[in-house]
N, C-alpha and C positions, 0 to 999 in steps of 0.2 A: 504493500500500500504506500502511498504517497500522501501525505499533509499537503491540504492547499490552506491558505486562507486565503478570507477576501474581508477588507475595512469596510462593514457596511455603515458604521457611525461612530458618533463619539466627536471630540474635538482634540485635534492636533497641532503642537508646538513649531516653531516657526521651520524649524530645519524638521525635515522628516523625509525618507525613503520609503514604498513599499513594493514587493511585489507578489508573488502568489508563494513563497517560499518565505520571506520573512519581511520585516519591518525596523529599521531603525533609526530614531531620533533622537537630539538632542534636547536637555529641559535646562534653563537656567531657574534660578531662584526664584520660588513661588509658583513657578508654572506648578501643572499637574495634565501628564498623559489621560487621557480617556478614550478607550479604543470599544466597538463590539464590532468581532470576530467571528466570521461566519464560515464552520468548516464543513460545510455540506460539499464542499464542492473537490473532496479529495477523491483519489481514486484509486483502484485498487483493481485486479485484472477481473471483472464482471462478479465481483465477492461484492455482497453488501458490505459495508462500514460499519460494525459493531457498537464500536466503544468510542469515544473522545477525550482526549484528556490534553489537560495544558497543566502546569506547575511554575511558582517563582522560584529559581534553582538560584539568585544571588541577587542581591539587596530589598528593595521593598518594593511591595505593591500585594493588589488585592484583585481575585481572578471568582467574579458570580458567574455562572451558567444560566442563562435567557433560558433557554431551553434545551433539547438534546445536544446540537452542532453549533451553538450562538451561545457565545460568552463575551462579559465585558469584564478590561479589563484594567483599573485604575493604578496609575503609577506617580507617586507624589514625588518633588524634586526632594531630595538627600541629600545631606555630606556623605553619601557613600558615593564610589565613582558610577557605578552603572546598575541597573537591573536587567536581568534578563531569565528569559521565559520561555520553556521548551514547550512545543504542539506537537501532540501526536494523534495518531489514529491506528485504531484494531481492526483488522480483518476479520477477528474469531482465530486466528489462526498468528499472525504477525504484528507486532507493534512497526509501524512507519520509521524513515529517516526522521529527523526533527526538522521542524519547522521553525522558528525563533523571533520574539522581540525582544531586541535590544536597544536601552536607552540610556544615553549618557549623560550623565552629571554632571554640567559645567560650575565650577566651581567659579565667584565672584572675582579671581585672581586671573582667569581664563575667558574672561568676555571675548579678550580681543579675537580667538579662534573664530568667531561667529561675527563678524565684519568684513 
């Protein structure tokens, strides 16, 4: 199987990348990431999609499930340098490559990066 997403909503910070494999942006102080993440549209060789699962694997943020394949997912700016967030999907059979957001932490000493 294969993790896709797709950004159906949410509001995003000024620098941001995405594409169907992952997502990554920049947050300066006070922002806050807000994504919902819609993985219906993974695929796997004619096997339904079982399972969905995403996890914060390093700094912070908060990951609700909308529903079975739609999840949002809130990431507050930190003094930690980044967060980031593994997607997967189950076939019944195989968990997926990852799919990932990642979002970096600019720290007040590091504006000028974003100029």
């Amino acid at each position: 199987p294969v993790a896709r997403m797709k950004v159906v909503g949410g509001e995003a910070p000024g620098f941001h990348r995405d594409n169907i494999f992952g997502y990554v942006a920049a947050l300066r102080a006070k922002e806050t990431l807000t994504l919902e993440i819609e993985l219906a549209h993974s695929w796997s060789d004619g096997i339904p999609i079982e399972d969905y699962y995403a996890s914060v694997i390093s700094g912070k943020g908060t990951i609700e499930w909308l529903n079975t394949s739609l999840f949002r997912i809130i990431v507050p700016w930190n003094s930690k340098r980044r967060t980031d967030v593994l997607v997967l999907v189950n076939d019944g059979m195989y968990w997926s490559s990852p799919a990932y957001i990642s979002v970096r932490n600019i720290l007040p000493s590091e504006e000028f990066m974003l100029k």
